[in-house]
C-alpha angles and dihedrals in degrees: 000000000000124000106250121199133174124234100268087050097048098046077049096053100032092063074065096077125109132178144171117202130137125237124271128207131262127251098218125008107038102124091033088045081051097056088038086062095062094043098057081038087055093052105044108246139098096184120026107203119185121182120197124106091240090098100183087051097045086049085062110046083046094066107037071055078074104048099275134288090275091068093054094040127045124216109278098014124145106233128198121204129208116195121158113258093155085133145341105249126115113289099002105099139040115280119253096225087061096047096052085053086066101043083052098039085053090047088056102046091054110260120163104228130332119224131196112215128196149144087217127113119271078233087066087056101045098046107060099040096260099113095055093050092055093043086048096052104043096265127137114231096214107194113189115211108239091250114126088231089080082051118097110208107232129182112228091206092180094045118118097187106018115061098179139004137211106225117178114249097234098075085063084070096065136066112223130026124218116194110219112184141158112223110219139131114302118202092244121017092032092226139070123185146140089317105050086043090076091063079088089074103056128075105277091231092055090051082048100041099039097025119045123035123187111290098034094142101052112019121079105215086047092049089044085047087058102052093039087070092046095056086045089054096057094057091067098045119047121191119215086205140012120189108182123190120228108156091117137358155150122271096184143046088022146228107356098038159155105198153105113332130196118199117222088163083212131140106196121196141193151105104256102076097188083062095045101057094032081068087037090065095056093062086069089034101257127133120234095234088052084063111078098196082052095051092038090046090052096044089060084055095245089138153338110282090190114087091187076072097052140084106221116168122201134198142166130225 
């Protein structure tokens, strides 16, 4: 029978968690990541946060924050690009304006073409306004038809949990990876980031089969076990950017909503995705290390948890 637990027990019991593990490497971006990082270090600031609820032009000042979109992607490059389309209610995917910064960030530093890759239906795209935007601004809207023949087998040889991921194939076409995700609630692990957002490169029946076993929304182990393979999959795929929106979204009935939803009117910005979503989590009142995939994550040495630890620079528009 599986070890059911409500929300307040399992935020207590999950700070309990404690790991030792070493860092893995990354699959694309790692030169470019590594360059990212200087330039974020040049320029002062780990996490780039802009409130305003002009949300094409807060994309933009976040990331000049971090030195501008010339210092992440290289003349020429191929970029793909990562936002959360999962459904089409309020606060649970990426907004299109921001969206549409990125695209034209990526335009002006010289990339070649941007392409935006997912397993998703073209319904998820249209409606909620992403496909237009793509199809506006230059970029190809790439859908991968869920058959593991577009899937490329990879060993997570770090993972604890994840032995092997599913990756399509298409990423494997560009240069550089941005990582494009909404925060809001999630059924099971109560947060999804920068990190669980890469679950929508990799096949769904993999993300069924190695991720979520059967009881992933109530019992503990199950919920650990799932962040657990989140945090593996990110040792294998390394974003030189991620850009999350979190101007509004649901913090309940995630991720697919609807349900309430709060309303930071943020976009927050950086390379170090464990970071990133640690100061993601404050803005709903939760607490990084009550996250597992967080902890896990940190643990790997994907990123700093302590935002003590971290320059983060804030502005309003």
């Amino acid at each position: 029978m599986a070890n059911k637990i409500d929300r307040r027990e399992f935020i207590s019991r999950s700070a309990k968690i404690g790991l030792s593990v070493a860092v893995g490497g990354s699959l694309l971006g790692e030169v470019v990541s590594g360059s990212a990082r200087k330039a974020a270090d040049g320029a002062g600031v780990d996490i780039a946060v802009v409130k305003g609820t002009d949300y094409l032009k807060g994309t933009f000042k976040a990331v000049g924050l971090l030195g501008g979109m010339d210092k992440f992607i290289p003349r020429g490059s191929r970029v793909a690009i990562l936002p959360n389309v999962q459904r089409w209610h309020p606060g649970t995917f990426t907004k299109p304006e921001i969206v549409r910064a990125v695209v034209q960030m990526c335009i002006q530093a010289g990339a070649k073409e941007i392409n935006c890759l997912s397993w998703l239906e073209m319904k998820n795209w249209e409606s909620t306004g992403l496909a237009a935007v793509l199809k506006e601004e230059g970029a190809n809207l790439k859908l991968v038809a869920s058959e593991e023949a577009n899937f490329k087998p990879v060993r997570v040889s770090k993972g604890k949990a994840l032995d092997e991921a599913m990756i399509m194939k298409e990423f494997y076409n560009n240069d550089v990876f941005i990582d494009m995700p909404i925060t809001k609630d999630h059924a099971g692990n109560k947060f999804t980031g920068t990190m669980k957002n890469l679950m929508g490169l990799n096949f769904r029946m993999n993300n069924r089969a190695k991720f979520h076993r059967e009881n992933w929304k109530t019992d503990i182990d199950d919920i650990k076990h799932l962040d657990q393979c989140i945090a593996d999959l990110n040792t294998i795929i390394k974003p030189a950017l991620c850009i999350v929106d979190a101007t509004e979204f649901i913090i309940t009935n995630g991720p697919m909503g609807p349900g309430e939803i709060t309303r930071p009117h943020k976009i927050v910005a950086g390379v170090d995705r464990v970071a990133i979503d640690a100061y993601c989590c404050t803005l709903w009142g939760l607490k990084a290390r009550d996250i597992f995939q967080i902890q896990m994550a940190h643990e790997l040495g994907l990123g700093e948890i302590d935002l003590d630890k971290t320059r983060i620079k804030g502005v309003s528009l």
